[in-house]
C-alpha positions in Angstrom: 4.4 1.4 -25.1 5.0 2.1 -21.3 5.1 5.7 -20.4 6.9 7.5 -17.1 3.7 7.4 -15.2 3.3 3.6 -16.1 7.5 2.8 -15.2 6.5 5.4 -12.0 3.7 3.0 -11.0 5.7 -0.2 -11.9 8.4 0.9 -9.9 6.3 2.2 -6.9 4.4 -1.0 -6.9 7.3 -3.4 -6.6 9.0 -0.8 -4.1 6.2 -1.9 -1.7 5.2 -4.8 -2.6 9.2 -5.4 -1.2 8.0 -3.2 1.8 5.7 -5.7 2.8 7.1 -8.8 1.6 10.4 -8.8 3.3 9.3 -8.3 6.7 7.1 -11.0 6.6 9.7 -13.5 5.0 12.0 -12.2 7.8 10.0 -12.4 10.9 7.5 -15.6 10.2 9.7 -17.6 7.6 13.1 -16.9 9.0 14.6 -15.8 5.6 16.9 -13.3 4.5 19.3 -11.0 6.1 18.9 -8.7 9.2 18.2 -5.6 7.4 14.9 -7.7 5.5 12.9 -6.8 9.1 12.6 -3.0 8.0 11.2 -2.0 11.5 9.5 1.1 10.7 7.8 3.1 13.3 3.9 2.6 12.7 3.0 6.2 11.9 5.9 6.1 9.3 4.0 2.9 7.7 0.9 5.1 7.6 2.4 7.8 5.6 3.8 5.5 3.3 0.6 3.4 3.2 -1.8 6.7 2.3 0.8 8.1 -0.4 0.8 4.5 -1.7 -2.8 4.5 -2.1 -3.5 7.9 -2.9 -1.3 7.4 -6.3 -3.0 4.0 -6.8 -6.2 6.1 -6.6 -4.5 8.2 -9.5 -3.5 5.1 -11.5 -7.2 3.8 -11.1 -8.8 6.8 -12.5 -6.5 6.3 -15.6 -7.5 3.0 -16.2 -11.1 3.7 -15.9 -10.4 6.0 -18.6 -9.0 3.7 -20.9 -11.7 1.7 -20.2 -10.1 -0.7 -18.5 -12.4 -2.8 -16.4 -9.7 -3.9 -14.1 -9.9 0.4 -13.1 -12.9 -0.4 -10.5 -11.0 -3.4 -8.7 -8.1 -1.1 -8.2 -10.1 1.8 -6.9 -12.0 -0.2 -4.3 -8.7 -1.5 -3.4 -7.3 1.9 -3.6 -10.0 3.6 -1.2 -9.8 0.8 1.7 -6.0 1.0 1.5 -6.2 4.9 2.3 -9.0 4.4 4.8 -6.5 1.6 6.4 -3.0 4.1 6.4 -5.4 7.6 7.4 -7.2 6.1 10.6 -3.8 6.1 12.2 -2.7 9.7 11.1 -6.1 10.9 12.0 -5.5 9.8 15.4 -1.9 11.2 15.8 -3.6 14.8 15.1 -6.8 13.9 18.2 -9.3 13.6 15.4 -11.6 11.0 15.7 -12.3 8.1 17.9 -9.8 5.7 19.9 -10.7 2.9 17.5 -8.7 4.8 14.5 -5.3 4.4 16.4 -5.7 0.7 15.4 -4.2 -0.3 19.0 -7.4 -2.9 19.1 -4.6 -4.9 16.5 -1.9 -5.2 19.0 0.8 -7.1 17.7 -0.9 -7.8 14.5 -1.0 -4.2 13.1 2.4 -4.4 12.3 1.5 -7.8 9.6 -1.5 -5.8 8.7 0.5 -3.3 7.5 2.7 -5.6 5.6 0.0 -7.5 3.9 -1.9 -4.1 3.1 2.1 -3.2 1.6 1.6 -6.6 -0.9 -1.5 -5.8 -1.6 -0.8 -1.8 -2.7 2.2 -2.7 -4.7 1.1 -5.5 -6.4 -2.2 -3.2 -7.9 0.1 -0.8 -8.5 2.5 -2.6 -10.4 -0.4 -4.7 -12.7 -1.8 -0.7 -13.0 1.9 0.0 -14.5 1.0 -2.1 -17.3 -3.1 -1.8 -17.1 -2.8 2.1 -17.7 -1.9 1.6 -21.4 -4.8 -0.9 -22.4 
């Protein structure tokens, strides 16, 4: 039986998996209303991005518990995804090289944040269900 933390995770994980996936229907497949572009500034998209992945890393721990081999995909998943949002905070506060700003993406770290969005919320919402096995 789903708990709060698995209806949390659920929840979360189809929040951003909608983060990411309207935008891109939007802007490259012409679908949806106005409001589907979501234009975010990119250190907003960061903070959502690390949060994201930080409570993915929680989830992941839980299903490692439960012995859930699916636990190690997610927390690979879960570490690149906060490496991905923290570069960019890093570099708002001076730390760190000019390479963390991700400028070198120009125009296309905008879709890598989107696809990095479907990819957060769709481990999070299969670790909504993969917590209880």
């Amino acid at each position: 039986m789903l708990e709060g933390k698995d209806f949390a995770a659920l929840f979360v994980g189809l929040a951003l998996f909608a983060l990411g996936l309207l935008p891109i229907l939007y802007k490259y497949a012409g679908v949806g209303p106005e409001w589907f572009s979501m234009s975010l500034p990119a250190n907003i998209l960061s903070y959502i991005i690390a949060l994201g992945a930080l409570f993915l890393v929680y989830a992941s721990f839980i299903e490692i518990t439960n012995s859930n081999s699916m636990g190690f995909i997610s927390i690979i998943v879960a570490i690149v995804v906060l490496s991905i949002g923290l570069l960019p905070i890093l570099s708002s506060f001076g730390i760190g090289p000019a390479f963390f700003s991700l400028s070198f993406l120009g125009g296309l770290g905008e879709l890598l944040f989107h696809i990095v969005f479907l990819v957060e919320g769709a481990f999070l919402a299969m670790s909504g269900f993969l917590m209880e096995m």
